[in-house]
C-alpha positions in Angstrom: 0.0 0.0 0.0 1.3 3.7 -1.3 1.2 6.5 1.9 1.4 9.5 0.8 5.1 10.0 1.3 6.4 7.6 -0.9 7.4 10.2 -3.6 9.3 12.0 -1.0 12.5 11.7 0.3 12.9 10.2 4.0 15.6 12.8 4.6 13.4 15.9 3.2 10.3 14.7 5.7 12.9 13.8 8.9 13.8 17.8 8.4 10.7 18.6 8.2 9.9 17.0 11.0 13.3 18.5 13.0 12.6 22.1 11.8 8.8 21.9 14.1 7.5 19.3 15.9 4.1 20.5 14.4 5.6 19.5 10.5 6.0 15.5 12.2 4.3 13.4 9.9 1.3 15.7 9.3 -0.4 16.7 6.2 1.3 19.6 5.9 5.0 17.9 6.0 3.6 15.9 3.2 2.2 18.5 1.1 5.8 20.6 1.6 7.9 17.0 0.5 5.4 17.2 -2.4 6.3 20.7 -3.6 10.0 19.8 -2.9 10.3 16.8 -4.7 8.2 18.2 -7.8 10.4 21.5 -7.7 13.7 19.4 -7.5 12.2 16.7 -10.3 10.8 19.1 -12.3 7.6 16.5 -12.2 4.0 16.6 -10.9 3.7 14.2 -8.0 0.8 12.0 -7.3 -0.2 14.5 -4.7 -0.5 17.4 -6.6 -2.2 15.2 -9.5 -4.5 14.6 -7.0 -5.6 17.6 -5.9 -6.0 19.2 -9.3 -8.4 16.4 -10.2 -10.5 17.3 -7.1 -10.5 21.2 -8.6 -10.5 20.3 -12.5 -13.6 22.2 -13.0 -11.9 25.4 -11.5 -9.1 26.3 -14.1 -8.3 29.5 -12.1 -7.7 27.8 -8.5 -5.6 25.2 -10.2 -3.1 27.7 -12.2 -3.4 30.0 -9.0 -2.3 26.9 -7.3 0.3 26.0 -9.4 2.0 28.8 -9.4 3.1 28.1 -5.5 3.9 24.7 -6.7 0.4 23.1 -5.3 -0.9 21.4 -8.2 0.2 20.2 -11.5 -0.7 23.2 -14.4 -4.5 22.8 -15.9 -3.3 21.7 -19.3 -1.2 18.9 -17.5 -4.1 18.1 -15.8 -6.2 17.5 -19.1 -3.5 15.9 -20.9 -3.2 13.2 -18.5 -6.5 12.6 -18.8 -7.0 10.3 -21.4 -3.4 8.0 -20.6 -5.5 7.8 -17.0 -8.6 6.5 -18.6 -6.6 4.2 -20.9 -4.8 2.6 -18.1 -8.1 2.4 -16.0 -9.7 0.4 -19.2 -6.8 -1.7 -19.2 -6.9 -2.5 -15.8 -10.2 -3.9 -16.1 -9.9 -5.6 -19.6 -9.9 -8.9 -17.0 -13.4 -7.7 -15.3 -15.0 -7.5 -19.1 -14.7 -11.4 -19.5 -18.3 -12.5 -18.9 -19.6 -16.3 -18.8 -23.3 -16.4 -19.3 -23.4 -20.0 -18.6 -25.3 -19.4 -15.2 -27.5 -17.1 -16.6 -28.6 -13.1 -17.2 -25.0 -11.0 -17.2 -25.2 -7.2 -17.5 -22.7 -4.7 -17.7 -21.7 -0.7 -17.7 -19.4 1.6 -18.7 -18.8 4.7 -18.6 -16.9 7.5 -20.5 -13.7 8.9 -18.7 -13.0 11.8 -21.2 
């Protein structure tokens, strides 16, 4: 299982956590690593994925947002889009294969993009 500071360095969040006693495995520590590491990497993390996904209807926040570092820019966010609903799909290629020997089967799907 992924926590939420696997993208960051164990070092960055033992500072973090040596700087205040308040930034000790909190929320806040994590959202800091996040900036970090995505400043240093020069990638979006999952985090800040994450949270643009939660605002994508609100172009403004998430720009406003990025430029602190928060989120991932809006165009980022859109273009990741359809890779994300591909690899969802192809997750679930395996949960498509329906036997109808014992009886009525019905299915759904729904459009990512």
């Amino acid at each position: 299982m992924n926590t939420l500071n696997d993208e960051c360095s164990p070092t960055l969040m033992a500072l973090l956590g040596a700087i205040s006693p308040n930034l000790n495995n909190t929320l806040q520590a994590a959202m800091i690593g996040h900036i970090v590491t995505s400043a240093v990497s020069d990638q979006a993390t999952s985090l800040q994925l994450a949270l643009s996904v939660l605002l994508s209807r609100q172009r403004k926040v998430i720009e406003e947002l990025h430029s602190f570092g928060v989120t991932t820019t809006y165009d980022e966010l859109r273009r990741l889009r359809i890779p994300a609903a591909h690899a969802v799909v192809s997750a679930q290629r395996g949960l498509t294969q329906f036997d109808s020997a014992d009886g009525l089967v019905q299915a759904v799907s729904d459009n990512f993009v």
